[in-house]
N, C-alpha and C positions, 0 to 999 in steps of 0.2 A: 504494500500500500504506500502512497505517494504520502510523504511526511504533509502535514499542513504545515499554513504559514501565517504566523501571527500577523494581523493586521496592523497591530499597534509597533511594531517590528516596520512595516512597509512605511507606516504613518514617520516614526521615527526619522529612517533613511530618509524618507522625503524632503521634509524638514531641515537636515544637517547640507543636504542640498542643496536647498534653493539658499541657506545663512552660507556658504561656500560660494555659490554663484554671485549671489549680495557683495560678499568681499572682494570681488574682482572686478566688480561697477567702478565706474567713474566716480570720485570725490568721495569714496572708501576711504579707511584709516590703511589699505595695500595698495591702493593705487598710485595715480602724478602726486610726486613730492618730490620734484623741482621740473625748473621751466626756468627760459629767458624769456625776457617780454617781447613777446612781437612790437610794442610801438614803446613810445615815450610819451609821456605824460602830456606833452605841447611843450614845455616851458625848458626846455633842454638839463641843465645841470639841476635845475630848481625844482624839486622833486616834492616839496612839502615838507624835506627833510624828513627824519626816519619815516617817521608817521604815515606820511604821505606816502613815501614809498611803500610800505607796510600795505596800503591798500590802493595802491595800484594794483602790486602782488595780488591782491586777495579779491577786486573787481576782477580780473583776467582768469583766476584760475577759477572763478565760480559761473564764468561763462562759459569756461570748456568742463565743466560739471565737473570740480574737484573746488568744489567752494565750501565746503565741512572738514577741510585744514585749516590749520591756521599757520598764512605763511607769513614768512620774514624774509625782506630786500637784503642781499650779499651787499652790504653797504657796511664801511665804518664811518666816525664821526670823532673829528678832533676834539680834543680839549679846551674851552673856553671857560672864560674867570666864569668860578660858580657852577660849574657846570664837567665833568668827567669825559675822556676821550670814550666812545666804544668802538669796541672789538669786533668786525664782522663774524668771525667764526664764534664768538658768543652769543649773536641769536638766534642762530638755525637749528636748532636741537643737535640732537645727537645722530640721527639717522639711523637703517640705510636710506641712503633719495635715487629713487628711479624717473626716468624720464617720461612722455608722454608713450612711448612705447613698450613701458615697460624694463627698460635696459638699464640696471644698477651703474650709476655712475659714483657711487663711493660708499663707503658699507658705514663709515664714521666720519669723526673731525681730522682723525689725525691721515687716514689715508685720502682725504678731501686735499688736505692740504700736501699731499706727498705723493705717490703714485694711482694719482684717479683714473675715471674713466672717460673725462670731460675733453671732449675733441669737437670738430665740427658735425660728424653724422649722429654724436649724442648730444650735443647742449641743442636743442629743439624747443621750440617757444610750446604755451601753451596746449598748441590746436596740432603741437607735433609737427611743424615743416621745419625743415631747413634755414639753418641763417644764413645772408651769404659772409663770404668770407674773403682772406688775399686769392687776389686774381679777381674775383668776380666783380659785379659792374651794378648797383656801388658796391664797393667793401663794407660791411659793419661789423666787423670782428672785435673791432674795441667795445669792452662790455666795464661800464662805469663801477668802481670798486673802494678807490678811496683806500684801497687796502697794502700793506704788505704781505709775501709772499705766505707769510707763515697765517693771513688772515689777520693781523689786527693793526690797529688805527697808525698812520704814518707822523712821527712827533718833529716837534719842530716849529718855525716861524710860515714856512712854506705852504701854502694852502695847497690841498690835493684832495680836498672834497666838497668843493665847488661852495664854500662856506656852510659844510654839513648842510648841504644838497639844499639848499636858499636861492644859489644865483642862477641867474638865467643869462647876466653877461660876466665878462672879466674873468677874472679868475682861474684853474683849473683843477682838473680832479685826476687822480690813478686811475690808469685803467688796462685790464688785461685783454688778454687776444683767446676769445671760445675756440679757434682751430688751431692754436696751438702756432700758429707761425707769422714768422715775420719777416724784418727786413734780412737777417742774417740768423746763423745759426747759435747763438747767444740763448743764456738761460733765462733773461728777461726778454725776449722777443719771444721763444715757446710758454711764455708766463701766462695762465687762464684768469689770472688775477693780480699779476702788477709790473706790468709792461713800461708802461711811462705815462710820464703827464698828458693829457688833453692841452693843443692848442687857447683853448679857454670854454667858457660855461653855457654859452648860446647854442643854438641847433647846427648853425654852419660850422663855428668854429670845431664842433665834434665831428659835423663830416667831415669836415676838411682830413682829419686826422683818420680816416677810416674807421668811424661810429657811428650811432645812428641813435645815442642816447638811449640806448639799453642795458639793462641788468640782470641778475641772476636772481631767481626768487626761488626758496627751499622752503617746503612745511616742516614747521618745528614743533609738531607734533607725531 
């Protein structure tokens, strides 16, 4: 005789199912948890400052349905009187962060900042395309950071975060290159995060430099 089959057994399976399938939805706590921005805010270097960036990040990634993260702009910010420098690699959590495709580009902080997996066919904006990069026509490979290599805020009199992401003219910011290349083979031209200063803080003057006033945004949750 053919064993039966508990219902509440099939019911079960069902169940663990479709909470399996749930977790591989869009804007899951296993889904995009990072992305660069397909656009810039308007105002070039002037982002709102953290904040602002903060939800750029977080208007973008809840239109490509991963808006039940909570994410954070790869940006640091200098130190001003009354006020502490921060540390990009201090707001992103802890990770792993996968791209819109799914493709682990760094499992932590520390292999974030040492051998990731951040090149041009993984740093992918939201909706998952391509950025372009050197060679292509425009370049925007410069991805606005404010940072040093190791991820935290650049010290000093020299502005390189476009007055903690305020200006729209003057000034400049750090910024790395998403495809990893540059003008020569130097370890700050393959830098994904601190390449060199921006020409200055307005929308031209970052293309001018092969930018387009984009950033890295990781859920730090």
């Amino acid at each position: 005789m053919r064993p039966s089959i508990s219902w509440s057994l099939l019911a079960g399976a069902a169940a663990a199912a479709m909470l399996a399938a749930c977790g591989s939805m869009p804007g899951s706590k296993t889904g995009m948890s990072f992305f660069v921005t397909s656009v810039n805010p308007g105002r070039g270097g002037d982002l709102g400052g953290l904040a602002g960036a903060d939800k750029h990040c977080q208007t973008l990634a809840a239109a490509a349905g991963a808006g039940s993260r909570t994410w954070r702009a790869y940006l640091s910010a200098q130190p001003v009187p009354g006020q502490a420098g921060v540390n990009a690699r201090d707001r992103i959590g802890k990770g792993p962060w996968v791209n819109a495709k799914g493709v682990v580009v760094a499992t932590d902080v520390e292999q974030l900042h040492g051998a990731n997996n951040i090149n041009k066919q993984t740093a992918l904006t939201e909706t998952g395309a391509l950025i372009n990069g050197r060679g292509d026509t425009p370049n925007l490979h410069d991805m606005l950071t404010g940072s040093q290599p190791n991820g935290v805020f650049i010290a000093g009199d020299a502005n390189s975060t476009c007055g903690n992401w305020t200006m729209s003219s003057g000034g400049a910011a750090m910024v790395g290159h998403h495809d990893k290349t540059g003008l020569d083979e130097s370890v700050p031209a393959k830098s994904w995060n601190s390449s060199h200063q921006s020409r200055g803080c307005d929308l031209a003057a970052l293309k001018s430099t092969g930018g387009g006033g984009l950033f890295y945004c990781f859920a730090a949750d």
